[in-house]
Each structure stands twice: as C-alpha cells, then as structure tokens.
MARLUMSE-479898 format. One line per field, with one value per residue: x negated, z negated, y of N, C-alpha, C in turn; residue in three letters. Coordinates in Angstrom, 1 decimal. Each point is the difference from the previous one (the first is absolute). Layout:
<rs>
n_u [X ...]
n_w [Z ...]
n_v [Y ...]
ca_u [X ...]
ca_w [Z ...]
ca_v [Y ...]
c_u [X ...]
c_w [Z ...]
c_v [Y ...]
code [ALA ...]
</rs>
This chain:
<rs>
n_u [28.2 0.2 -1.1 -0.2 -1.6 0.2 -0.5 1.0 -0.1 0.5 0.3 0.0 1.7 0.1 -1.1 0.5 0.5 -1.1 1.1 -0.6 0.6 0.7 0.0 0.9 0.0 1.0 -0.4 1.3 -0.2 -0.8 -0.6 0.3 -0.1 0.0 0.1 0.5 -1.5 1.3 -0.4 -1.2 0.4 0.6 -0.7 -0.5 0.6 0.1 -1.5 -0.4 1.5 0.2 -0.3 -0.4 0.9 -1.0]
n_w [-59.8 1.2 0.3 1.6 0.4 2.0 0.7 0.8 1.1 0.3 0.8 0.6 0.2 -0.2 -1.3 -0.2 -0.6 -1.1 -1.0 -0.7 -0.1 -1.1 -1.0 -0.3 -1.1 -0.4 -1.0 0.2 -0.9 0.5 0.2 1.8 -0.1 1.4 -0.1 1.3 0.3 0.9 -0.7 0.6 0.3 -0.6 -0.8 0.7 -0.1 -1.6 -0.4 0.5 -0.5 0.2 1.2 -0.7 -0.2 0.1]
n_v [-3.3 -0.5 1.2 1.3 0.9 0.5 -0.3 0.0 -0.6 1.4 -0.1 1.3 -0.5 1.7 0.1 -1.2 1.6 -0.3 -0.6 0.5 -1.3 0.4 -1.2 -0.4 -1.1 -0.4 -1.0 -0.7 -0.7 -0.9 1.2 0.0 1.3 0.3 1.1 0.6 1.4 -0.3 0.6 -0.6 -0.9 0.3 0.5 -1.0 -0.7 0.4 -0.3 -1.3 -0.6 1.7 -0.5 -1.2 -0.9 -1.0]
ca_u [0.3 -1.4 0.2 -0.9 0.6 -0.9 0.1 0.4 -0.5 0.9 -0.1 1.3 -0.4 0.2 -1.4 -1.2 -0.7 0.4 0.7 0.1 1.0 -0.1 0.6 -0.4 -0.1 0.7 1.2 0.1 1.3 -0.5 0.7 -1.3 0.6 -0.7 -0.3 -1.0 0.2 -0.4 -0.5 -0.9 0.6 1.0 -1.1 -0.2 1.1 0.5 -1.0 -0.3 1.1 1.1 0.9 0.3 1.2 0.0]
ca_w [1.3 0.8 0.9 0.8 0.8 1.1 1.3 1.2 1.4 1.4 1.2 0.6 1.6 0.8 0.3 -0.9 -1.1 -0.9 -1.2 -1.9 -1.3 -1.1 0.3 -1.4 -0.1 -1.1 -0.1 -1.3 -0.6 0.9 1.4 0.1 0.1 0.8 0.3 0.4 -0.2 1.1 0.0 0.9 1.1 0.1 -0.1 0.9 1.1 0.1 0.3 1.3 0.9 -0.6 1.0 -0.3 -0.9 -1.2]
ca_v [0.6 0.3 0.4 0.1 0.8 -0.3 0.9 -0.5 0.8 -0.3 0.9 0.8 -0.6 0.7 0.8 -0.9 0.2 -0.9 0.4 -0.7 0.1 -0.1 -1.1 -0.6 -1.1 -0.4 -1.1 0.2 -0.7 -0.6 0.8 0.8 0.4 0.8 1.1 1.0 1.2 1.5 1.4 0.3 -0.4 1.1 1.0 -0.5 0.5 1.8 0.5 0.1 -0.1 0.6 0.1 -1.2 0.1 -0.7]
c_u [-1.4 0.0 -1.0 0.3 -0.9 0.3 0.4 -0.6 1.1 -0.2 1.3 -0.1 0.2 -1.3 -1.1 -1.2 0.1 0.4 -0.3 1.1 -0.5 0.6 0.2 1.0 0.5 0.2 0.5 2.0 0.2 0.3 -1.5 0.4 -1.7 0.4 -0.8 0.7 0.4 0.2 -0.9 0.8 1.1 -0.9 -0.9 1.1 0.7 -1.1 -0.1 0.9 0.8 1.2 1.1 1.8 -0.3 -1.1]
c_w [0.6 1.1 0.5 0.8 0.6 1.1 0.9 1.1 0.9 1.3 0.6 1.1 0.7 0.7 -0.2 -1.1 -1.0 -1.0 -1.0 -0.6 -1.3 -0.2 -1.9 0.3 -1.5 -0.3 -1.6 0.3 1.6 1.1 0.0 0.8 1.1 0.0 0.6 -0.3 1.3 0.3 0.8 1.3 -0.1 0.6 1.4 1.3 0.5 0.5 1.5 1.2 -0.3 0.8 -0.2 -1.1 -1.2 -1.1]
c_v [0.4 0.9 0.3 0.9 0.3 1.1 -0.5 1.2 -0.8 1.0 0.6 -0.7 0.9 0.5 -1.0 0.4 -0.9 0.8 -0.9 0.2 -0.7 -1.5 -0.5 -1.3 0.0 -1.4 0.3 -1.0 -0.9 0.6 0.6 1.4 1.5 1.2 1.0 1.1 0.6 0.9 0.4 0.0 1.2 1.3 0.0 0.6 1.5 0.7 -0.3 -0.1 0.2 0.1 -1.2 0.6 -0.6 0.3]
code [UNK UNK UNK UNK UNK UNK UNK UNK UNK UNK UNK UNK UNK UNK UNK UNK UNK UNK UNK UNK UNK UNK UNK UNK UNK UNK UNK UNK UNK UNK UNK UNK UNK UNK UNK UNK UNK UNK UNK UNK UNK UNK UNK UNK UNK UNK UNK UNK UNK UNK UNK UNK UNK UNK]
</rs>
C-alpha cells in the first residue's frame, strides 16, 4: 500500500483569503483513493463569515 501526503491551497471565493488544506493519497487493492481535511475551510468561514448558513 502506497501513500502520501500534501498541502492543497485553495481560495474563499468569498474573501479570496488563501486556505490550506490537509490532502492524503491512499492506493491500496487497485483503488486510489484522495482525501481532504476541511476543517480549515469550515474554521475559515465561522471565523470570517459568520453571517454566511453554511
């Protein structure tokens, strides 16, 4: 089983602050299998756009 793990950079399209997510990379039993962390992006949002529902 192989794996990896990285940083993704994305942007709020609300404030265009940049956000780091967390990213891992799994294969295993011929699957490849991505995962992000968002949690930033959650943390992000409540923090600066609380006015926001989501």
């Amino acid at each position: 089983m192989a794996s990896g793990e990285w940083d993704c950079h994305v942007r709020c399209p609300a404030c265009g602050e940049e956000i780091t997510l967390g990213a891992r990379l799994r294969t295993d039993m011929k699957r490849m299998v991505l995962g992000f962390d968002l949690a930033p992006v959650h943390a992000h949002i409540a923090e600066h756009h609380p006015e926001s529902d989501t």
